[in-house]
N, C-alpha and C positions, 0 to 999 in steps of 0.2 A: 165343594160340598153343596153348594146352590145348584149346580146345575145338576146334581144326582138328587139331590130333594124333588126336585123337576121333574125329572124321570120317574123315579119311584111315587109319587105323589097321584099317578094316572096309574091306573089297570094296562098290565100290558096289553092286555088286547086290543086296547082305545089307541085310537089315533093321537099325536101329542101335536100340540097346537102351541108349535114356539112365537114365542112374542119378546119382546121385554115387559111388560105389564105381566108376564107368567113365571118371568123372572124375579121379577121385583115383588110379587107374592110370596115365590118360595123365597125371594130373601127373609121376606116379612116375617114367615112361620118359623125360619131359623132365628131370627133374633127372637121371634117370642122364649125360643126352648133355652137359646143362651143367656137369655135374662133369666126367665127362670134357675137358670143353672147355678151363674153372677151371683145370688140369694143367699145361696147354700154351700155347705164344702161335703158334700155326700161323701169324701174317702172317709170319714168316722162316723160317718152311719151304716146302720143295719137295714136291711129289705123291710116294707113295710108289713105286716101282719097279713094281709091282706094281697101281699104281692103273687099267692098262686093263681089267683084269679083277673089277675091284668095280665101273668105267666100265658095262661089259657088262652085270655080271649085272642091275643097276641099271635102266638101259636097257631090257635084255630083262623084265624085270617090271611096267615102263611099258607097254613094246609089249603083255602080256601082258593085254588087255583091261584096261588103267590096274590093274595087282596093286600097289596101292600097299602093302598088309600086308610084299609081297614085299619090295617096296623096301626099306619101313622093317627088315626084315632084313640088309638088308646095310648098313645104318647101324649096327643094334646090332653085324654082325660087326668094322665097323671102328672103333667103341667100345673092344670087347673086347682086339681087335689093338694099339689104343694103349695101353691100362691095362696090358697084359701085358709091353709093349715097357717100360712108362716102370716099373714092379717088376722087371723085369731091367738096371734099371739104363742103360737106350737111350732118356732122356728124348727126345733129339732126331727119333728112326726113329719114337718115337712120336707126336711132332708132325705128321710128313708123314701120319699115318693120320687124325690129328682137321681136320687140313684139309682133306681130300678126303672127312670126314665131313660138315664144312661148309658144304661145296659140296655136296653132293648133297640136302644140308637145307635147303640153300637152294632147289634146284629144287621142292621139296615147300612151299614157305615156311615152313621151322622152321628153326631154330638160328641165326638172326642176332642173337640181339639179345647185351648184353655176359653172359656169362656168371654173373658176380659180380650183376649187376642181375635177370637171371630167378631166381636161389638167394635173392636178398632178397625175394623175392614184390615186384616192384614197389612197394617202399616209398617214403612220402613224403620230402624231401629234410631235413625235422625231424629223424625218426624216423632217417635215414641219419646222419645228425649225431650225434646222439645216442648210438648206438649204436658209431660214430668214435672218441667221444671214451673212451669206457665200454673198448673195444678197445687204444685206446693207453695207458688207466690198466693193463688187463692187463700189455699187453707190457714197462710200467716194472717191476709188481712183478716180473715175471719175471726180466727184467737185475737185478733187486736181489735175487734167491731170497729174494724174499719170495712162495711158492705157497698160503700160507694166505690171502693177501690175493688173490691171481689168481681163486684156488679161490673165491673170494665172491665176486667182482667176473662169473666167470663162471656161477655159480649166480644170480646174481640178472639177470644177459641168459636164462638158462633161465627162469628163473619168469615172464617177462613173452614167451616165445614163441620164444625165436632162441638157436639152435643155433652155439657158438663151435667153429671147426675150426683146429689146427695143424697147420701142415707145415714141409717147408723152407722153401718161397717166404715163411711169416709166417703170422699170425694169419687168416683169414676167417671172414662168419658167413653166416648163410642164416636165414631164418625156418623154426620148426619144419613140419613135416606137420601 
């Protein structure tokens, strides 16, 4: 999926200028959408109000000699749109915006897969285990304010690559950059 982000990310007509710093971009711009994503459960939402006009512009940067760069713009608009909804407090208004982010990621073929799975870098089902159990030893010291034990439990998922994130929804992790 990174490496089609990559591709699609340039006008075909443009020369593509492989690097890894161009890979490590489009990674970048995919974890932005799969955090985004992480946020929300868009399967029990509805399209945002508002969504024939992301529809369009969408569309219209398709039609636009395949301006797929375009595109991918009004995905990050409706990124934006939901992170801003779901910090004001409109988890749900924000949902209808990462679903018809989605879906438009989908007509590109990007942003299907589970969200929490693309922030793990595709780890093996060991290492997912592992890392389960290391998460749930967290979230007991926590219920026991015990933070000096947490605090090590997640210094030591840091030292071996993977990044612990709380929210409300709980505990998740992602493998570092």
């Amino acid at each position: 999926e990174v490496l089609r982000y990559f591709i699609i990310a340039s006008h075909y007509r443009s020369p593509l200028n492989y690097s890894s710093e161009a890979l490590d971009n489009a990674k970048a711009s995919l974890e932005r959408f799969y955090t985004t994503l992480a946020s929300f459960d868009p399967a029990n939402a509805s399209e945002p109000d508002n969504a024939a006009d992301y529809r369009q512009r969408f569309v219209a940067a398709m039609d636009d000699d395949f301006n797929t760069p375009e595109a991918l713009a009004v995905l990050f608009e409706l990124a934006r749109e939901a992170n801003r909804l779901e910090k004001a407090g409109q988890k749900g208004e924000g949902a209808r915006f990462a679903l018809l982010m989605k879906h438009l990621g989908g007509l590109l073929g990007l942003l299907q897969q589970d969200p929490d799975a693309f922030r793990q870098g595709g780890s093996d089902a060991g290492l997912v285990a592992e890392v389960e159990a290391v998460i749930a030893d967290i979230a007991a010291a926590r219920a026991a304010k015990d933070f000096a034990r947490s605090d090590a439990l997640r210094d030591e998922l840091k030292a071996r690559g993977i990044v612990v994130e709380f929210s409300r929804e709980g505990i998740k992790w992602r493998k570092a950059d």
